[in-house]
PyMOL Python script that loads the backbone (N, CA, C, O; Angstrom):
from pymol import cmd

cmd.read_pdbstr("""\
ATOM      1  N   UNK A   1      44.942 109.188  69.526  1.00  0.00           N
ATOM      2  CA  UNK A   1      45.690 110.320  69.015  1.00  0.00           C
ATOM      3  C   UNK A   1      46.250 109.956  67.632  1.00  0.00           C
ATOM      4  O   UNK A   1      46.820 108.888  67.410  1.00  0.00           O
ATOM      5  N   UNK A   2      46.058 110.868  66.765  1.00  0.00           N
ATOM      6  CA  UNK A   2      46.340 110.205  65.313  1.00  0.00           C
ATOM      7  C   UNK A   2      48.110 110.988  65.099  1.00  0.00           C
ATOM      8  O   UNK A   2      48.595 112.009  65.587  1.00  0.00           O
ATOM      9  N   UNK A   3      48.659 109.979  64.183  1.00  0.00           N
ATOM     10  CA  UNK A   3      49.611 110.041  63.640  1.00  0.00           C
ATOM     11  C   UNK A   3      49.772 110.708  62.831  1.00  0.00           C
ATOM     12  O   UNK A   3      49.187 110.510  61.766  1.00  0.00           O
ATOM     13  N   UNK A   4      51.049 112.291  63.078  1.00  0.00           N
ATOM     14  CA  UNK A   4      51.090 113.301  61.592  1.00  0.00           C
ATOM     15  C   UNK A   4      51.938 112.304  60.501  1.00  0.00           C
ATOM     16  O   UNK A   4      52.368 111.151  60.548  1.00  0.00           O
ATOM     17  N   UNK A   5      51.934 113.278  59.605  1.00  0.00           N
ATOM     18  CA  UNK A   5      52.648 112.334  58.794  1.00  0.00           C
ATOM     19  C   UNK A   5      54.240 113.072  58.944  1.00  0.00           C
ATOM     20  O   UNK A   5      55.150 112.469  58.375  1.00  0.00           O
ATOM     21  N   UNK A   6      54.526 114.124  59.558  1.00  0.00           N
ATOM     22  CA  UNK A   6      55.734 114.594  60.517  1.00  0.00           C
ATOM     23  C   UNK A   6      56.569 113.213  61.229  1.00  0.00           C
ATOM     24  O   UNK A   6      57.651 112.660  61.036  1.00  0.00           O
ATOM     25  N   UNK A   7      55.408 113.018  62.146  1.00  0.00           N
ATOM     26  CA  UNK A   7      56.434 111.690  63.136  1.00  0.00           C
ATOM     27  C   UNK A   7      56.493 110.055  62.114  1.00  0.00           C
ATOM     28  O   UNK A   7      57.379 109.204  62.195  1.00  0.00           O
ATOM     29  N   UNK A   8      55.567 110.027  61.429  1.00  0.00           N
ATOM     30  CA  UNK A   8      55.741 108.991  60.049  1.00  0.00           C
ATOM     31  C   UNK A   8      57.192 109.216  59.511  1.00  0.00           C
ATOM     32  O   UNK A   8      58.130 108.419  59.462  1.00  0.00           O
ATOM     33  N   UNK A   9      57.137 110.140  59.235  1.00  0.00           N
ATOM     34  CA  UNK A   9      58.311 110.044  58.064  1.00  0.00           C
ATOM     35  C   UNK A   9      59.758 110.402  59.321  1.00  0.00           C
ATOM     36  O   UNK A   9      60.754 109.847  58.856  1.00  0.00           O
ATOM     37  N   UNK A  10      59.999 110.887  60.238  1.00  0.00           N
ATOM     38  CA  UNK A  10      61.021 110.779  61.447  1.00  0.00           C
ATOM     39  C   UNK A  10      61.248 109.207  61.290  1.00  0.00           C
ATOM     40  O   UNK A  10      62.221 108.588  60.858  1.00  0.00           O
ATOM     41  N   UNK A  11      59.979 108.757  61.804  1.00  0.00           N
ATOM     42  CA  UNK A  11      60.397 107.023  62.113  1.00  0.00           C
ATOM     43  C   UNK A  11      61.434 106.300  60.775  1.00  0.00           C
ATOM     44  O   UNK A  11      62.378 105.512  60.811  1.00  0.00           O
ATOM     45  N   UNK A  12      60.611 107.120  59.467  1.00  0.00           N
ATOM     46  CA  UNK A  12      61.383 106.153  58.238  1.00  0.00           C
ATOM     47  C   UNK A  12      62.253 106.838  58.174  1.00  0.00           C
ATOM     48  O   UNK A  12      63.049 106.370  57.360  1.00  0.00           O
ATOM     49  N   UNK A  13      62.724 108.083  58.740  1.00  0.00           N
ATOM     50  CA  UNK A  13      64.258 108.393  58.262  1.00  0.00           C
ATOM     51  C   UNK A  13      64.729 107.690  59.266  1.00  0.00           C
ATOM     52  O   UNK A  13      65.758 107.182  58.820  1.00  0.00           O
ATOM     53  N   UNK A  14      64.552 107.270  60.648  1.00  0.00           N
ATOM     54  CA  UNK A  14      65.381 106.851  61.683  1.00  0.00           C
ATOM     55  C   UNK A  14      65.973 105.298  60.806  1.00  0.00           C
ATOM     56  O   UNK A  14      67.128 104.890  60.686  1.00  0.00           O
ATOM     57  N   UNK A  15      64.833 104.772  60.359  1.00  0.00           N
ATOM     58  CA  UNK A  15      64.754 103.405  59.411  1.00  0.00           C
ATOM     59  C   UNK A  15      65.560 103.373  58.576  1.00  0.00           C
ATOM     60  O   UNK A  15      66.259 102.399  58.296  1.00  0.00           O
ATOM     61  N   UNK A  16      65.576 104.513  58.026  1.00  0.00           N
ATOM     62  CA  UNK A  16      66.453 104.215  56.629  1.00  0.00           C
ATOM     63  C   UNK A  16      67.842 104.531  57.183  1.00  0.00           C
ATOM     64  O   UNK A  16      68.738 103.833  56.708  1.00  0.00           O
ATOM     65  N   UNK A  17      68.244 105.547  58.197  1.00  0.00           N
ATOM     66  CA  UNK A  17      69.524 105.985  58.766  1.00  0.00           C
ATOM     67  C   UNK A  17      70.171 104.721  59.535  1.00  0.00           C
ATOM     68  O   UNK A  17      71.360 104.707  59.853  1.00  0.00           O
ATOM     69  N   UNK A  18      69.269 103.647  59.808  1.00  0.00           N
ATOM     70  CA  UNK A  18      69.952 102.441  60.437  1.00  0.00           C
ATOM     71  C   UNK A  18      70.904 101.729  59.972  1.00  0.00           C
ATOM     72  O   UNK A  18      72.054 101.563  60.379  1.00  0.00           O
ATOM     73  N   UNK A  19      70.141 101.161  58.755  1.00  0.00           N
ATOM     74  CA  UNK A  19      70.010 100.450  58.116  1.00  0.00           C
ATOM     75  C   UNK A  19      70.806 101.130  56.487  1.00  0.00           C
ATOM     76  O   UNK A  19      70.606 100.741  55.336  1.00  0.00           O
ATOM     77  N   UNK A  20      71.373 101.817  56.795  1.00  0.00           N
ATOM     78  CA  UNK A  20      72.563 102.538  55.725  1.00  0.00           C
ATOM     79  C   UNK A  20      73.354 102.101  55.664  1.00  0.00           C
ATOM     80  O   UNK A  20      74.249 102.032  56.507  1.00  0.00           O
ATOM     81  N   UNK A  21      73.254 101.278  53.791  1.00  0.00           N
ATOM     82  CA  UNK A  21      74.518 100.658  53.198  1.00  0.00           C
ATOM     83  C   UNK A  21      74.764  99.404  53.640  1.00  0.00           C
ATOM     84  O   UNK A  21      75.822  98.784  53.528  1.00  0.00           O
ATOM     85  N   UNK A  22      72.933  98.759  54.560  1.00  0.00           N
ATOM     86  CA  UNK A  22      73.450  97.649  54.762  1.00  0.00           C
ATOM     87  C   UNK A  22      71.903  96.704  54.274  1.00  0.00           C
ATOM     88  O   UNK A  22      71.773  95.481  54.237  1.00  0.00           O
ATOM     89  N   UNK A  23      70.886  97.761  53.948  1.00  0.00           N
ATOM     90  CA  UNK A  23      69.939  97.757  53.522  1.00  0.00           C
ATOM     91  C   UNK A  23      69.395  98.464  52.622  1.00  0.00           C
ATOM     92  O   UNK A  23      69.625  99.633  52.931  1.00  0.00           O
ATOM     93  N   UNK A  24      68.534  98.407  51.254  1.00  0.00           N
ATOM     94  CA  UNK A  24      67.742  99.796  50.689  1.00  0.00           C
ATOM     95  C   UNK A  24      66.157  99.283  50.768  1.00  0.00           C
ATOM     96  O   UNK A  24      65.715  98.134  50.758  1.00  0.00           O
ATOM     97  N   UNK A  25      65.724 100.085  50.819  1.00  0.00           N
ATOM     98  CA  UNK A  25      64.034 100.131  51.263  1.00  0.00           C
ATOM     99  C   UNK A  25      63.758 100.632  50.026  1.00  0.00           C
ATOM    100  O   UNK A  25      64.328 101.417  49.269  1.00  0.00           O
ATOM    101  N   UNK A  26      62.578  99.884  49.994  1.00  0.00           N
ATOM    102  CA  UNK A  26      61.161  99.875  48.846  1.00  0.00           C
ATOM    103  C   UNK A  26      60.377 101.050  49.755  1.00  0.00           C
ATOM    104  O   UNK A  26      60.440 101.145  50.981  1.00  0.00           O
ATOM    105  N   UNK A  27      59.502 102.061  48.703  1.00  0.00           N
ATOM    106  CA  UNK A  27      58.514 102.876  49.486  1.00  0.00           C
ATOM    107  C   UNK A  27      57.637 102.245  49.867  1.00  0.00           C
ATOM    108  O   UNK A  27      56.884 102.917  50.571  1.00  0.00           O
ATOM    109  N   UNK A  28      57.045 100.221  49.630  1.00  0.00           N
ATOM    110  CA  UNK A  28      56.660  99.968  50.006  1.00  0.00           C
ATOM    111  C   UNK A  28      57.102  99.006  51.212  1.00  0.00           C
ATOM    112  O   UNK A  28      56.345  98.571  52.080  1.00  0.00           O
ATOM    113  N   UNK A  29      57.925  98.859  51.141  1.00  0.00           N
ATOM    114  CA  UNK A  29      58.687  98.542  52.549  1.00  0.00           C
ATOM    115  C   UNK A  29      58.420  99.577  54.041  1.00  0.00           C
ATOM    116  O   UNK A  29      58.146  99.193  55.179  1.00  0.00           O
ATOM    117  N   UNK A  30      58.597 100.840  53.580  1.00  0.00           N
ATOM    118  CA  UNK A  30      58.588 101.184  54.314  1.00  0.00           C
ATOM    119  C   UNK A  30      57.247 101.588  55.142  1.00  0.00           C
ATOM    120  O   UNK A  30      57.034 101.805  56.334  1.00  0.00           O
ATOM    121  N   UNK A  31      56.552 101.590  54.137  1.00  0.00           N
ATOM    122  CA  UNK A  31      55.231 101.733  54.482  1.00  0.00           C
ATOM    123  C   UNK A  31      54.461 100.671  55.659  1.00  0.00           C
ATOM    124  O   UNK A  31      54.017 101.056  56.741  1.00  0.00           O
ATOM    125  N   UNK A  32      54.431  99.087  55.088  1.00  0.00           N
ATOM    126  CA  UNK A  32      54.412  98.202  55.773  1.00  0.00           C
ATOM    127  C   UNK A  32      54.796  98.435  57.058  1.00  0.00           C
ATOM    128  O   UNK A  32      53.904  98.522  57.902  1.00  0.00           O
ATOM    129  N   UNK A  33      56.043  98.566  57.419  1.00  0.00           N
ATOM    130  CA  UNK A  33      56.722  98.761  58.542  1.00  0.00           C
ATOM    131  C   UNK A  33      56.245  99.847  59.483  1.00  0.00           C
ATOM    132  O   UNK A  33      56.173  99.744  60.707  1.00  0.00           O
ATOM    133  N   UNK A  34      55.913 100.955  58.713  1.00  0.00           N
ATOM    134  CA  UNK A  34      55.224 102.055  59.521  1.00  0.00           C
ATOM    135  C   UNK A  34      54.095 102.098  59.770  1.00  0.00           C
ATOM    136  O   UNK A  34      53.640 103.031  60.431  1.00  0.00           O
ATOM    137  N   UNK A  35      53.192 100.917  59.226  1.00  0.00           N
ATOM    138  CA  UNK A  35      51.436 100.155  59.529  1.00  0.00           C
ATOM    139  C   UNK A  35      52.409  99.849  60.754  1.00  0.00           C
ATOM    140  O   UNK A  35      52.439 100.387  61.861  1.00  0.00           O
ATOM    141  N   UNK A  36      53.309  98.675  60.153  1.00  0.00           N
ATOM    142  CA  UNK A  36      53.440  97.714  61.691  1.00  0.00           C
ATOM    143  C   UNK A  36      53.140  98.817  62.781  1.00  0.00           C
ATOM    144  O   UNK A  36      52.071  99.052  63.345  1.00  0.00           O
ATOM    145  N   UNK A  37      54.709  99.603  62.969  1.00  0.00           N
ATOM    146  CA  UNK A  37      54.802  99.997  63.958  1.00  0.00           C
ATOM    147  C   UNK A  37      53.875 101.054  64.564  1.00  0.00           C
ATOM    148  O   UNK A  37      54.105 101.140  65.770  1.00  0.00           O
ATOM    149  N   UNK A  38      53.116 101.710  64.247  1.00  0.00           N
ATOM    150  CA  UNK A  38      52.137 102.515  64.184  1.00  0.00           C
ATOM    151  C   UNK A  38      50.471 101.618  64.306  1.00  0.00           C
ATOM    152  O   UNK A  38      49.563 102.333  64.729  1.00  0.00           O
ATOM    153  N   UNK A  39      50.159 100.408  64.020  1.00  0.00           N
ATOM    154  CA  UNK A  39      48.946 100.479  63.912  1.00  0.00           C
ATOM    155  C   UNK A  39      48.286 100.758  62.905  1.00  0.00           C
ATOM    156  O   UNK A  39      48.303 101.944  62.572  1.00  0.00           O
ATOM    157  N   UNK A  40      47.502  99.819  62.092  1.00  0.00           N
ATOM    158  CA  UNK A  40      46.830 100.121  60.880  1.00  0.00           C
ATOM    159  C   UNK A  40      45.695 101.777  61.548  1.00  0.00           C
ATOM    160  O   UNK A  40      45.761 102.837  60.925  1.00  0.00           O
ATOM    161  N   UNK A  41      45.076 101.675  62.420  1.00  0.00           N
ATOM    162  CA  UNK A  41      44.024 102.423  62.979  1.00  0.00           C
ATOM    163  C   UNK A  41      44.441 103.715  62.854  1.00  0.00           C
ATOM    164  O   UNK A  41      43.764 104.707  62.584  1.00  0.00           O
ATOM    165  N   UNK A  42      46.161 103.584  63.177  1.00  0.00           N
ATOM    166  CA  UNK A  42      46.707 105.578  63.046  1.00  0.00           C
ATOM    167  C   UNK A  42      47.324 105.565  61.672  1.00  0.00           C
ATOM    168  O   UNK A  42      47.372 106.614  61.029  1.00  0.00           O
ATOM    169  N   UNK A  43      47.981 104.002  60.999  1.00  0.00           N
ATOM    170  CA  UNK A  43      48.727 105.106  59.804  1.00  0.00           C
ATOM    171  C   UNK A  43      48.121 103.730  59.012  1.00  0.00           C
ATOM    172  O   UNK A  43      47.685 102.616  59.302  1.00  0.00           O
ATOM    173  N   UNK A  44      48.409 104.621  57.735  1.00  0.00           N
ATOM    174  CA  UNK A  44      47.727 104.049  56.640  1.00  0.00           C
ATOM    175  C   UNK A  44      48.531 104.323  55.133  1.00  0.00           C
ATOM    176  O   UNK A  44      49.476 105.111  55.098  1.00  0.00           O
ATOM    177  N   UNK A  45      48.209 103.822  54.277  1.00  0.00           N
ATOM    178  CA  UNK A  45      49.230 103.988  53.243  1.00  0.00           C
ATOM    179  C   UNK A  45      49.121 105.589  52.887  1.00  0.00           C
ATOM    180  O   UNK A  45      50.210 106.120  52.668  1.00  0.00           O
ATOM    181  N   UNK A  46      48.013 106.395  52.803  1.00  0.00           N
ATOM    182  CA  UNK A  46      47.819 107.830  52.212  1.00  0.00           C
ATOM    183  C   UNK A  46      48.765 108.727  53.313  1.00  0.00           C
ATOM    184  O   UNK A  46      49.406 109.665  52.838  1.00  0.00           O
ATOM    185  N   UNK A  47      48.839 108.517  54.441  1.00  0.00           N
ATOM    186  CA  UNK A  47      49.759 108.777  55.424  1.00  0.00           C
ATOM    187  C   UNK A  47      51.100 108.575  55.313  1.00  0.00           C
ATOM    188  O   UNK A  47      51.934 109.402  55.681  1.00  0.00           O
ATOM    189  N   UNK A  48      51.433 107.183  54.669  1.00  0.00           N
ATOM    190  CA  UNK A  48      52.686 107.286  54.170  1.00  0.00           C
ATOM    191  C   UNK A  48      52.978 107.649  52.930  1.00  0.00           C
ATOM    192  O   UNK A  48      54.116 108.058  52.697  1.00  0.00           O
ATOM    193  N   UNK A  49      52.354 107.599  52.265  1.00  0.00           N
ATOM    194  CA  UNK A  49      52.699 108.205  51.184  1.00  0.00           C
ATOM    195  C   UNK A  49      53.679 110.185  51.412  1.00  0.00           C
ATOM    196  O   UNK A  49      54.790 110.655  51.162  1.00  0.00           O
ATOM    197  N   UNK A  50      52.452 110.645  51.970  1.00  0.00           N
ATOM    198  CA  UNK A  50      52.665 111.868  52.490  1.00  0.00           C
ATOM    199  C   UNK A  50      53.813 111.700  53.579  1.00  0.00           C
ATOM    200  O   UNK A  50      54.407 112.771  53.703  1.00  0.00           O
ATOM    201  N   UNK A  51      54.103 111.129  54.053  1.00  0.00           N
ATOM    202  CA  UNK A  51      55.572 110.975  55.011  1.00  0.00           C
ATOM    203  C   UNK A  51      56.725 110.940  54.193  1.00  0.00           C
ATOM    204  O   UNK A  51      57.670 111.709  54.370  1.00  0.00           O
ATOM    205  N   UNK A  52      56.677 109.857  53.072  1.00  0.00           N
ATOM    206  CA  UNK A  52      57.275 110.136  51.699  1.00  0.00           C
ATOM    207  C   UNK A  52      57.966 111.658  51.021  1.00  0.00           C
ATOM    208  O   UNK A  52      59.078 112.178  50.923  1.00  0.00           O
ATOM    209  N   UNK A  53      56.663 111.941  50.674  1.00  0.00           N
ATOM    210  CA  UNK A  53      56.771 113.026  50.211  1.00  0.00           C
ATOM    211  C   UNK A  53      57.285 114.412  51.407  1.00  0.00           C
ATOM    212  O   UNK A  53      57.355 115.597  51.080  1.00  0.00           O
ATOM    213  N   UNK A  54      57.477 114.064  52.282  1.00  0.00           N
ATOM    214  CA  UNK A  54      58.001 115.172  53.115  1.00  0.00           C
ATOM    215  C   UNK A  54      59.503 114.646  53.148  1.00  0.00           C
ATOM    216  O   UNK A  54      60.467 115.404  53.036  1.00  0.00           O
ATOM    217  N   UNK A  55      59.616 113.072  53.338  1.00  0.00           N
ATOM    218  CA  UNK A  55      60.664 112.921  53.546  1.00  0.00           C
ATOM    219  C   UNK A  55      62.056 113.155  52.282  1.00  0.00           C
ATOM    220  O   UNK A  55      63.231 113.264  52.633  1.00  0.00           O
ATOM    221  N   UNK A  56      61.572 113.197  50.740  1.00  0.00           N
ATOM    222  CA  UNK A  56      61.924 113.842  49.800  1.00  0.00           C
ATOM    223  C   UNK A  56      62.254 115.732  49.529  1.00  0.00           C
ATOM    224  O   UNK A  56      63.189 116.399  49.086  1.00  0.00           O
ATOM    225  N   UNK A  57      61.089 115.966  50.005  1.00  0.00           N
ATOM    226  CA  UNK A  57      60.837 117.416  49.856  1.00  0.00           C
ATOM    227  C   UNK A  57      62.332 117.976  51.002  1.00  0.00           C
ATOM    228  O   UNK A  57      63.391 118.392  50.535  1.00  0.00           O
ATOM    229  N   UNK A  58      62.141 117.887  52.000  1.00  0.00           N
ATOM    230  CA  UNK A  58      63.162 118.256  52.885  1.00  0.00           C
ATOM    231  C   UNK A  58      64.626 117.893  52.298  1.00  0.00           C
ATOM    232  O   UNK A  58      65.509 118.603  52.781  1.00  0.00           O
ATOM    233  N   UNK A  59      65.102 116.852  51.277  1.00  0.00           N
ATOM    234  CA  UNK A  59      66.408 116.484  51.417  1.00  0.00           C
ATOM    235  C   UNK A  59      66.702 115.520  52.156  1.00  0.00           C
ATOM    236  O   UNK A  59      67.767 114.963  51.888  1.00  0.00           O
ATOM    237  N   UNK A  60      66.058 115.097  53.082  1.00  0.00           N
ATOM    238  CA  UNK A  60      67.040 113.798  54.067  1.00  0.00           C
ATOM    239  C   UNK A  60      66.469 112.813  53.301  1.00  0.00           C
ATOM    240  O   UNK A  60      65.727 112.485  54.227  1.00  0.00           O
ATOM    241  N   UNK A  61      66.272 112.329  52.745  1.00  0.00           N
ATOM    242  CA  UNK A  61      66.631 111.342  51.503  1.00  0.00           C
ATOM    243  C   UNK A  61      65.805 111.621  50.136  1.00  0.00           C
ATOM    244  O   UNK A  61      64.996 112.471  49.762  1.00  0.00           O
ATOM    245  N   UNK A  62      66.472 110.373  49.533  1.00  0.00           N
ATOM    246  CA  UNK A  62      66.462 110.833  48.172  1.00  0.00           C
ATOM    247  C   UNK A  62      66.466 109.118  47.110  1.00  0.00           C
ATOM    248  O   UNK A  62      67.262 108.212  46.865  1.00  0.00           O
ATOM    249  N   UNK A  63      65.245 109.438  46.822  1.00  0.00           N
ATOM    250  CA  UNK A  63      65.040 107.730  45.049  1.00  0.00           C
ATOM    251  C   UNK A  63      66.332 107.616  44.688  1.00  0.00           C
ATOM    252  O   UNK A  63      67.053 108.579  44.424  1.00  0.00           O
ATOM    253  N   UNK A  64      66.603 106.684  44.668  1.00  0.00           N
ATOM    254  CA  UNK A  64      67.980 105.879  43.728  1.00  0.00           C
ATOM    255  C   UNK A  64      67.130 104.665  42.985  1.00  0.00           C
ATOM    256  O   UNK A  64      66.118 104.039  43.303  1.00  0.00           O
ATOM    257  N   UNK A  65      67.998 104.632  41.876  1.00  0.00           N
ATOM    258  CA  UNK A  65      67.343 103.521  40.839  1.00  0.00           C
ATOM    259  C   UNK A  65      68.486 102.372  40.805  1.00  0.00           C
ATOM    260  O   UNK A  65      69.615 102.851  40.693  1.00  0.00           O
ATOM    261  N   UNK A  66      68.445 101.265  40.862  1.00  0.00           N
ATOM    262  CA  UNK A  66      69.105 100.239  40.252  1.00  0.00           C
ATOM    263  C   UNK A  66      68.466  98.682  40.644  1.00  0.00           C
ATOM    264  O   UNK A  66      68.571  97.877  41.569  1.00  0.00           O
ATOM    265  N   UNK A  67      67.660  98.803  39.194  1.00  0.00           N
ATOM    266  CA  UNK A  67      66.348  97.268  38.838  1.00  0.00           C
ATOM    267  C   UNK A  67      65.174  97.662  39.713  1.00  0.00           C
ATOM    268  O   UNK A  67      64.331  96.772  39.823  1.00  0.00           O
ATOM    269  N   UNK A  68      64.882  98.990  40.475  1.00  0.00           N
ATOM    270  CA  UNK A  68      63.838  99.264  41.156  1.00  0.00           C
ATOM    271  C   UNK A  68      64.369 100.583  41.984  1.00  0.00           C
ATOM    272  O   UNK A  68      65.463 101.146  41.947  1.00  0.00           O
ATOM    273  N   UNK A  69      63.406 100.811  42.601  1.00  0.00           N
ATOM    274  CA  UNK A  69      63.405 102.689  42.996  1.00  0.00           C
ATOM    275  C   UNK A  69      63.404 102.568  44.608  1.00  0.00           C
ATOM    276  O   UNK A  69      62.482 102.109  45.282  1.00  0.00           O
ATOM    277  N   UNK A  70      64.573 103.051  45.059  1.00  0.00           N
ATOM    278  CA  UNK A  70      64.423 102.444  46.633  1.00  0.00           C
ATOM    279  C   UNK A  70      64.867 104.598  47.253  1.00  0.00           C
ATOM    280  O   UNK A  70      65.314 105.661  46.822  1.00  0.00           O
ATOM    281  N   UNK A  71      64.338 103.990  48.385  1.00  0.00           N
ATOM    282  CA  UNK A  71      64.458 105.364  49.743  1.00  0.00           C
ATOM    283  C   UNK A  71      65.922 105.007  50.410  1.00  0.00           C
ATOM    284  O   UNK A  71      65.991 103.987  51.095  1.00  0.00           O
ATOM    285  N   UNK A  72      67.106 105.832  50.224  1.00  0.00           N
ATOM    286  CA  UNK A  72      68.157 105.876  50.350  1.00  0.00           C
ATOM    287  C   UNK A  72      68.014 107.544  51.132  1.00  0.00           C
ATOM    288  O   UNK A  72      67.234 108.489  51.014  1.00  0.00           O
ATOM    289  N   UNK A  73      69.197 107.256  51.928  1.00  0.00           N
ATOM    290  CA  UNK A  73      69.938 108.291  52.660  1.00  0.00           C
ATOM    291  C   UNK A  73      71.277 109.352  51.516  1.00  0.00           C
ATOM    292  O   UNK A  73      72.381 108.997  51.104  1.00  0.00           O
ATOM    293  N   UNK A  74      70.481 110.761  51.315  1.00  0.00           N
ATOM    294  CA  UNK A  74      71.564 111.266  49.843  1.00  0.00           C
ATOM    295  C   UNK A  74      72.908 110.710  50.309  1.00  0.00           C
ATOM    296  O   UNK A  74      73.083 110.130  51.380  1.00  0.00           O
ATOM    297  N   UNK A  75      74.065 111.011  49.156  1.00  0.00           N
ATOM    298  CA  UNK A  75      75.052 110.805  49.467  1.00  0.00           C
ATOM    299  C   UNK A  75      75.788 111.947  49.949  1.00  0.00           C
ATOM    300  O   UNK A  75      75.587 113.092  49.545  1.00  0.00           O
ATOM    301  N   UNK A  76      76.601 111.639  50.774  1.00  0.00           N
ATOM    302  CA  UNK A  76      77.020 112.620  51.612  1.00  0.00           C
ATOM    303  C   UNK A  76      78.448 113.186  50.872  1.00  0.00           C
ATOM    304  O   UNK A  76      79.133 112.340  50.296  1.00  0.00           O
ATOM    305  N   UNK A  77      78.888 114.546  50.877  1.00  0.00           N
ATOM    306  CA  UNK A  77      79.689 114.928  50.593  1.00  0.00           C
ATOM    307  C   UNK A  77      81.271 114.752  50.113  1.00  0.00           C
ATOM    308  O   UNK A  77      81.733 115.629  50.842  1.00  0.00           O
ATOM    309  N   UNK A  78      81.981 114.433  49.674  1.00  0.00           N
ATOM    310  CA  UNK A  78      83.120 113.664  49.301  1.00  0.00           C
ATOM    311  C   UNK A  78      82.868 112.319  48.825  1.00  0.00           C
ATOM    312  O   UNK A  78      83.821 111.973  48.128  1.00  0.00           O
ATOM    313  N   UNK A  79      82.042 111.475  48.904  1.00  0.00           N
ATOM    314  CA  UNK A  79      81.668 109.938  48.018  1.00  0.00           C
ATOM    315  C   UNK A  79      81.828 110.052  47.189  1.00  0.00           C
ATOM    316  O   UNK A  79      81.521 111.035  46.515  1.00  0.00           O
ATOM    317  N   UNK A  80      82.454 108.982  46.812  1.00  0.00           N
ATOM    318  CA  UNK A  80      82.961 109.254  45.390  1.00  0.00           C
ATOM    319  C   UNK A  80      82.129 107.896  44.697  1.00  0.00           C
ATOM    320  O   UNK A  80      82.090 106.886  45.400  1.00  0.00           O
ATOM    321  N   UNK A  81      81.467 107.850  43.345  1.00  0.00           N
ATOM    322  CA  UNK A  81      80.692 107.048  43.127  1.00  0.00           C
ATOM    323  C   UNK A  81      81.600 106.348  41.931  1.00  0.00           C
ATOM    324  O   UNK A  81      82.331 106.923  41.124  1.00  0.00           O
ATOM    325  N   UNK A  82      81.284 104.680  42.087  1.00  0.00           N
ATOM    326  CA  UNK A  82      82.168 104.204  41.200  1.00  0.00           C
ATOM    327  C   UNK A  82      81.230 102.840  40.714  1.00  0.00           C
ATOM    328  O   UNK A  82      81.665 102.064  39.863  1.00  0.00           O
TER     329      UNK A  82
END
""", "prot")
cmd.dss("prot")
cmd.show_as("cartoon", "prot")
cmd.util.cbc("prot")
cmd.orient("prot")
């Protein structure tokens, strides 16, 4: 049964929602991780990529830059950035 890129990108928001503010993920981090856990046979980088891109498109996260471009959880309402 093949992998949408729907339940791909669930898994990396669950990933990135863990691991908030105590980790930031590379898009290729996450990718790796979603071979791991998935199986090269169901997911593949063009799969994540597209998990990516859904997971942007929707809002539940969002690129931050600092010395490299990582998959962050947006900031949530009242944060105040300093």
């Amino acid at each position: 049964m093949a992998v949408t890129p729907e339940e791909v990108a669930d898994a990396m928001y669950e990933m990135v929602k863990e691991y908030q503010g105590k980790k930031k993920f590379k898009a290729g981090d996450l990718t790796k991780a979603m071979i791991q856990k998935f199986g090269q046979e169901e997911c593949d980088k063009r799969l994540c990529k597209a998990a990516i891109r859904t997971l942007m498109d929707s809002g539940r996260c969002v690129y931050t830059y600092f010395g490299g471009s990582f998959i962050e959880m947006p900031p949530s309402e009242g944060d105040a950035e300093r």
